[in-house]
LUMGUKOL-955773 format. One record per atom (N, C-alpha, C): residue number from 1; x, y, z. Coordinates in steps of 0.1 Angstrom, whole numbers, always signed. Example, Ala and Ser with C-alpha at 12.3 -4.5 7.8 and 13.67 -1.06 7.14 Angstrom:
LUMGUKOL-955773
[1, [+132, -57, +78]] [1, [+123, -45, +78]] [1, [+132, -33, +78]] [2, [+128, -22, +71]] [2, [+137, -11, +71]] [2, [+129, +0, +79]] 
END
This chain:
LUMGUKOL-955773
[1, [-143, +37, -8]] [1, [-139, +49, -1]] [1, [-137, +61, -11]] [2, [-143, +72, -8]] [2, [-143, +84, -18]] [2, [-133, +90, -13]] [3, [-124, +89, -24]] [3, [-109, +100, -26]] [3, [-115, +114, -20]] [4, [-100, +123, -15]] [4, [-103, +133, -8]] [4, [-106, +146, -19]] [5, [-115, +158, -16]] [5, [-111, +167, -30]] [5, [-96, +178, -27]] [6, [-94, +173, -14]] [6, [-80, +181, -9]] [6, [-67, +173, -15]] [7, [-61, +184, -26]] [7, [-45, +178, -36]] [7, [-41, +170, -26]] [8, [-35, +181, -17]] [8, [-23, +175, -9]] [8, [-27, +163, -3]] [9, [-43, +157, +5]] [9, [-45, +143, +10]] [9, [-48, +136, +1]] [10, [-48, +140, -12]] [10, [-50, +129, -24]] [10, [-36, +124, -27]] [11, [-25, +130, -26]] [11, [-16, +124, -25]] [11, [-14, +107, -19]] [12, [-15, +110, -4]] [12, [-8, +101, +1]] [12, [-26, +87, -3]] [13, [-36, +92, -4]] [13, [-45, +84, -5]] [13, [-42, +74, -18]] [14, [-32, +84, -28]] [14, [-33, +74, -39]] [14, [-16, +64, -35]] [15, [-14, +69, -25]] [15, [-1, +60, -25]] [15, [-3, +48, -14]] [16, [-12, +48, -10]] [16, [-7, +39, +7]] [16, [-13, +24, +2]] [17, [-17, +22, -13]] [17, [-17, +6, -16]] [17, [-9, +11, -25]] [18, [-2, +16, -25]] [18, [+8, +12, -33]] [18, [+22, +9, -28]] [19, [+25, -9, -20]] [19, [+36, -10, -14]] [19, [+48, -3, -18]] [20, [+55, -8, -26]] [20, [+67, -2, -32]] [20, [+69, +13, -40]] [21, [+83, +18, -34]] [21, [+84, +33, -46]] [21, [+95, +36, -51]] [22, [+97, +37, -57]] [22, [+114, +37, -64]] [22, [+118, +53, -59]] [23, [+130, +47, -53]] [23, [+136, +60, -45]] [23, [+151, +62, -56]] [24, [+148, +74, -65]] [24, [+160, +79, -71]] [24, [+170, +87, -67]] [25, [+182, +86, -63]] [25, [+188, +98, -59]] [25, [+201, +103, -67]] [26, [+208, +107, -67]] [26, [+224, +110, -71]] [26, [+234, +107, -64]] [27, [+243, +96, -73]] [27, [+252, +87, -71]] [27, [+264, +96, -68]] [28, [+275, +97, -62]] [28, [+287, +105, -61]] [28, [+290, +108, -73]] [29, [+293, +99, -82]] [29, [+298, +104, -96]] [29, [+291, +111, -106]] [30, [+276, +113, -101]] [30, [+269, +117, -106]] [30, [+254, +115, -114]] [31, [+260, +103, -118]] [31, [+247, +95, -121]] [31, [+235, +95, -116]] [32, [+221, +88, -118]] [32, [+210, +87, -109]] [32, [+211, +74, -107]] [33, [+207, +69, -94]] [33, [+202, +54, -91]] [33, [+189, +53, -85]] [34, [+183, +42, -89]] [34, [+166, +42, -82]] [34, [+167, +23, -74]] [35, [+164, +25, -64]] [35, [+161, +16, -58]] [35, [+148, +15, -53]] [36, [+143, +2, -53]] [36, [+131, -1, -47]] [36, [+129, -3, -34]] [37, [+119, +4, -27]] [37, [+116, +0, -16]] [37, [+101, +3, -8]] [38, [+100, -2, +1]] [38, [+89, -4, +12]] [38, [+89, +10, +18]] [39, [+71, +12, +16]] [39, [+67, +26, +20]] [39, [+64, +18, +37]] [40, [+69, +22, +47]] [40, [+64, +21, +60]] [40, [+52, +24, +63]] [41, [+46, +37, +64]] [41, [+34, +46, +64]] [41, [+28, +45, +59]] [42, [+11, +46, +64]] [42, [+2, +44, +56]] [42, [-6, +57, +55]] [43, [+4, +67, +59]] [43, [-5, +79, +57]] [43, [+9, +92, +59]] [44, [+2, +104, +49]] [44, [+15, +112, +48]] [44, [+15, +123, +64]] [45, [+1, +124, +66]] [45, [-3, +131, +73]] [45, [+1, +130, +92]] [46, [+5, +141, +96]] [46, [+7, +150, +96]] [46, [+15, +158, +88]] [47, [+27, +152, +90]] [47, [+43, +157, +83]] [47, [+47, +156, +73]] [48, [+37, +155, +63]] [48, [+39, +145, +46]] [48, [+55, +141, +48]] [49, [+57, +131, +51]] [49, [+70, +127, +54]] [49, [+69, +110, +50]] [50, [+76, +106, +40]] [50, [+78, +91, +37]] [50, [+88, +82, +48]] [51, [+86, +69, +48]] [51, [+95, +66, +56]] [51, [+97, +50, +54]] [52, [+115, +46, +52]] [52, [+117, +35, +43]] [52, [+127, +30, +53]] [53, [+130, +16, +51]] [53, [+143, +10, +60]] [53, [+151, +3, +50]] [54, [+163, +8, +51]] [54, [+175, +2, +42]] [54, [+184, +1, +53]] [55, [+194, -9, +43]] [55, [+209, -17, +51]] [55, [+219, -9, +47]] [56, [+220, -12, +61]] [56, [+235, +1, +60]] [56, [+250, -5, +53]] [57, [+246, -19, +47]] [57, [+255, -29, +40]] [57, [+250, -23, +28]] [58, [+241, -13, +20]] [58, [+239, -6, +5]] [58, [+246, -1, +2]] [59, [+250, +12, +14]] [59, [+256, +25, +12]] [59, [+241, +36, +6]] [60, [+236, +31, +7]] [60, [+223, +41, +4]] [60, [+225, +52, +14]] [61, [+224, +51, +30]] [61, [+222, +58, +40]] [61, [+235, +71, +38]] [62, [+250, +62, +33]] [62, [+258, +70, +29]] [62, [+258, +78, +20]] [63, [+251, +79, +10]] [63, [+247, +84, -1]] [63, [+235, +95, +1]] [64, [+228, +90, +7]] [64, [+220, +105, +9]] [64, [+223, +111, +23]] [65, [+230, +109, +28]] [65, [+240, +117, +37]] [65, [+247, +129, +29]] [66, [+252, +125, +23]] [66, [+265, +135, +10]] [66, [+253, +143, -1]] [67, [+245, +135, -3]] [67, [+228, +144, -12]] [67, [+220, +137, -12]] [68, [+208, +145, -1]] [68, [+193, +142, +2]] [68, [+183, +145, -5]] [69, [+190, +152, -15]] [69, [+178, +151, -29]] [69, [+177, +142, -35]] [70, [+162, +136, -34]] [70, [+153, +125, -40]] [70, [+143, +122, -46]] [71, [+139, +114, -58]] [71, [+124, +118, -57]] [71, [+122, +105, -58]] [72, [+107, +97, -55]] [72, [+102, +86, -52]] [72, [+90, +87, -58]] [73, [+90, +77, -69]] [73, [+78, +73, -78]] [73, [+72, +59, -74]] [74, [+56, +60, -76]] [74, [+46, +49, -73]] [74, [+39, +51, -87]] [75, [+35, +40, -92]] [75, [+26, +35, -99]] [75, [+18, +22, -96]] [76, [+6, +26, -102]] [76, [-3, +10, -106]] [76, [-12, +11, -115]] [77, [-4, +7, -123]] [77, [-10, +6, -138]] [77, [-20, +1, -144]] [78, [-25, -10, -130]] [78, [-39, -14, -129]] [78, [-49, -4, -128]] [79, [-47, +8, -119]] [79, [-55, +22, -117]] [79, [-56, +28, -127]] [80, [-45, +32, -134]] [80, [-39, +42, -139]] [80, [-36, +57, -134]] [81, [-31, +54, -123]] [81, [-19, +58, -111]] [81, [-6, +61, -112]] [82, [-4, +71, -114]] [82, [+12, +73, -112]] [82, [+15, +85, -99]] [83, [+25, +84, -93]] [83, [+29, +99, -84]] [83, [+41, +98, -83]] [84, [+48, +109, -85]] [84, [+60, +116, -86]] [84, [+65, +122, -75]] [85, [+71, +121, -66]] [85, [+73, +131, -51]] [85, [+88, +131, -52]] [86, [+89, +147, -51]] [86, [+105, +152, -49]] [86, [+107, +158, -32]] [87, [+114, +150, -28]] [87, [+118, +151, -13]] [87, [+134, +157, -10]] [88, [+133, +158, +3]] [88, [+145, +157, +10]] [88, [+153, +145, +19]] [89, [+159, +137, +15]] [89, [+161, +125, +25]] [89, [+172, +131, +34]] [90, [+167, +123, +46]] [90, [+177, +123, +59]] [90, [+177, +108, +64]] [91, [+186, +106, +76]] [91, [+187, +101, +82]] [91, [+185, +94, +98]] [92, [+177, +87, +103]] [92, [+171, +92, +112]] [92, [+176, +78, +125]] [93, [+174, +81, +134]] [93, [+185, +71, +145]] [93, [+171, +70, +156]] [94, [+156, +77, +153]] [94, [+151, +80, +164]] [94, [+143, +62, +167]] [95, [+147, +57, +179]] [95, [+146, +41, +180]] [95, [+128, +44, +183]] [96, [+123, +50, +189]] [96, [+107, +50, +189]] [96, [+102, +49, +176]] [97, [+104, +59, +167]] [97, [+98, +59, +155]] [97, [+103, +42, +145]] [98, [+118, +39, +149]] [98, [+123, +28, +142]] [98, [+108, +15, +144]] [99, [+107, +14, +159]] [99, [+99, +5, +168]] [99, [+85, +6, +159]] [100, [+80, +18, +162]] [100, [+64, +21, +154]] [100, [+63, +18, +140]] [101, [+79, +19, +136]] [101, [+73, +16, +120]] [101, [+76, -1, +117]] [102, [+84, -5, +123]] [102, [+89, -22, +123]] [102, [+77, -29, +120]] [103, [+81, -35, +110]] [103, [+68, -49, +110]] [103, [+69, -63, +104]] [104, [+62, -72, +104]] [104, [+69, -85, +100]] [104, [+77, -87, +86]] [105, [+73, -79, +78]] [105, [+84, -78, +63]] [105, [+91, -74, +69]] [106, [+96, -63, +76]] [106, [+108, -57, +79]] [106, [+120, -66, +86]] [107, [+110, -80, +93]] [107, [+115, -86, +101]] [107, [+123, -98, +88]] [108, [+121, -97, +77]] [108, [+127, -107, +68]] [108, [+145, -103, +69]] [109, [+142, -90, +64]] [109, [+154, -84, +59]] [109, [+162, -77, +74]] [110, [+159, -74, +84]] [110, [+162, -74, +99]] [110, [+159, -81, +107]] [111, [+167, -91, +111]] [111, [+159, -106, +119]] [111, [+164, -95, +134]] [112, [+173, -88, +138]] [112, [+174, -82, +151]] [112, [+163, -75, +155]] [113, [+151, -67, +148]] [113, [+140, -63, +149]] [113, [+147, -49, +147]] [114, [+136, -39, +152]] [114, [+140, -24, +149]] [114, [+153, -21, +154]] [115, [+162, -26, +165]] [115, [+172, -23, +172]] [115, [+182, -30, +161]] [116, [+178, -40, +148]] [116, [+197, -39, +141]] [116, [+202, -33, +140]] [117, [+215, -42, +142]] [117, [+223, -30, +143]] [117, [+227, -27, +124]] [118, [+223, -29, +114]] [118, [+223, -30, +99]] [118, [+210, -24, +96]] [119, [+201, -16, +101]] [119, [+189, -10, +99]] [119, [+192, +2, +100]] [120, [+188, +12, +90]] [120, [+188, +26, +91]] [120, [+175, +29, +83]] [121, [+170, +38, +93]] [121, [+154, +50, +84]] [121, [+158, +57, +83]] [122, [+155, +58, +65]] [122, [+152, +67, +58]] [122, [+139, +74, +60]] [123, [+141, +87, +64]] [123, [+130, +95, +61]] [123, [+130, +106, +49]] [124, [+122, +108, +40]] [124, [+121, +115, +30]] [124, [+106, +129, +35]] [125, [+110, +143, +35]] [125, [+98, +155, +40]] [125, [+98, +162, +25]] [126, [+87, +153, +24]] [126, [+79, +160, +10]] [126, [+78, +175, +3]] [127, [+86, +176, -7]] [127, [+88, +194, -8]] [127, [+80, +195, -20]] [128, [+80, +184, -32]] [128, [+69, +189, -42]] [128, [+63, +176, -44]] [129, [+51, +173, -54]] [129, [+44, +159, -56]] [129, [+34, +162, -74]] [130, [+36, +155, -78]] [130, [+23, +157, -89]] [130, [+20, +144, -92]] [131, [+10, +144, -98]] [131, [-2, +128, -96]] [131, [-10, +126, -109]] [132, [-12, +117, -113]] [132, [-18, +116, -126]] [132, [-29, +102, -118]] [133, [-39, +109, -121]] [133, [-54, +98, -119]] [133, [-61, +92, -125]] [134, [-63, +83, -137]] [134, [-69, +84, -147]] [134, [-83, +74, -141]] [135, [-92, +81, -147]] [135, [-104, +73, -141]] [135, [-115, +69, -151]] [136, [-111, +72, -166]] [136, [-118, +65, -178]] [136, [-109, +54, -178]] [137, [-122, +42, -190]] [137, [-118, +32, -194]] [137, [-109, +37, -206]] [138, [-105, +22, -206]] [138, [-93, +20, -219]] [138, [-100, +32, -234]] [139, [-112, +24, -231]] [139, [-119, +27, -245]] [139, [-124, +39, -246]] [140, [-124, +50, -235]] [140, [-127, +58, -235]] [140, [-112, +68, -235]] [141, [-106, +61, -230]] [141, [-94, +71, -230]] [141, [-89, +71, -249]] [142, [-91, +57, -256]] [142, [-82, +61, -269]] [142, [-95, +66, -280]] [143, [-104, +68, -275]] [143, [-113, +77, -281]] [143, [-113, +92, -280]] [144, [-110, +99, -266]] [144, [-104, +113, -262]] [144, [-92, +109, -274]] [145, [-85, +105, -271]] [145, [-68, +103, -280]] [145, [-72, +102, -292]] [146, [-79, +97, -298]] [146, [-82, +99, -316]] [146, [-91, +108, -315]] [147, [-98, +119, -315]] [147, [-102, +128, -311]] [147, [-95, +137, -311]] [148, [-82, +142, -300]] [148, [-74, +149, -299]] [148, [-70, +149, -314]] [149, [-63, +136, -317]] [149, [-54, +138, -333]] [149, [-63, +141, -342]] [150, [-74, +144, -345]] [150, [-82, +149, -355]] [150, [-84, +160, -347]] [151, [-85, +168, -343]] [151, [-88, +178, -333]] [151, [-78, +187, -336]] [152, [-66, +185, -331]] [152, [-52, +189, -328]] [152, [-54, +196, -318]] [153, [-67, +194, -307]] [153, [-67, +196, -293]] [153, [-62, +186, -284]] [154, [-51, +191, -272]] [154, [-50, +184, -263]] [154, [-60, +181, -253]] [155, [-64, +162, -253]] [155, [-67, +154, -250]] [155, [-70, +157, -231]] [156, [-87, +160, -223]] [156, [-84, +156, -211]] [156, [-88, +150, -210]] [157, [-79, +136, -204]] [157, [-78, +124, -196]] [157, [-73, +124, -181]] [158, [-84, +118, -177]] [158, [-79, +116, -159]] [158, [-77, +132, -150]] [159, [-73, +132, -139]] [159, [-70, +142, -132]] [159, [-48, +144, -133]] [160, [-51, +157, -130]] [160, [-37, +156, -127]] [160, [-29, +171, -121]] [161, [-21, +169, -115]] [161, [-24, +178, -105]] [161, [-4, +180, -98]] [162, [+0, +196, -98]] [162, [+15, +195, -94]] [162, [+14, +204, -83]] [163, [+21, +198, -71]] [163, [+16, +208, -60]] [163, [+29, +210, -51]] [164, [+33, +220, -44]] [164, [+44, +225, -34]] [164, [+37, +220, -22]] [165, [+44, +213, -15]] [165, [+36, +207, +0]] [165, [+48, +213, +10]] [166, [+52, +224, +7]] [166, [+60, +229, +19]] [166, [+52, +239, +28]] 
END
């Protein structure tokens, strides 16, 4: 499948095999915490909006209740893939959308199905994103890179790309 030449659908295209994304947010005291979790969606499109199910036994849901600033990273280092997404999390009670996104992994960790009552969605509405693509080999990439250092020009490797999706 030929990646999109459109930023913003290249986004979600480099993320939707990529199950897991570490959701960072700010702890009460201040700190950052990143937890891992299950991307629901397999597509950003319409609403570039992410969408995750956590237990309300975390305190996660509580936590970005008090600050829904987030950002959620995917890699696969097999590709040489990384994406960066800074969002807004909320909290969402809507049981249709719970239903459409429910699926048999979900059912590990919620045996009551979308209606637990220990299930809360997270939704995250994408406000910025940038993406690193790398599409040379190994050998081609630390050849740019020894180049560069004899050079003392910076090195282009891969695509890469920082975009406002508001």
């Amino acid at each position: 499948m030929a990646l999109s030449h459109d930023p913003h659908k290249r986004v979600g295209e480099l993320i939707k095999h990529m199950r897991y994304g570490m959701l960072t947010h700010k702890h009460s005291e201040g700190s950052l915490y990143a937890h891992p979790l299950t991307t629901l969606n397999k597509s950003l499109e319409p609403d570039m909006m992410l969408f995750f199910f956590v237990s309300k036994k975390t305190e996660l849901g509580e936590r970005l209740r008090a600050d829904g600033n987030v950002n959620v990273s995917y890699t696969d280092p097999q590709k040489d893939t990384y994406v960066s997404i800074t969002g807004r999390a909320t909290i969402s009670e809507d049981m249709r959308l719970k239903q459409h996104l429910f699926n048999a992994l979900a059912r590990a960790w919620f045996p009551g199905g979308a209606s637990d009552p220990d299930l809360e969605l997270v939704q995250v509405r994408i406000v910025h994103a940038e993406y690193w693509d790398i599409k040379e080999s190994k050998t081609s990439q630390l050849y740019k890179l020894a180049k560069a250092a004899v050079t003392g020009k910076q090195p282009e490797i891969g695509e890469h790309r920082e975009l406002e999706m508001r």
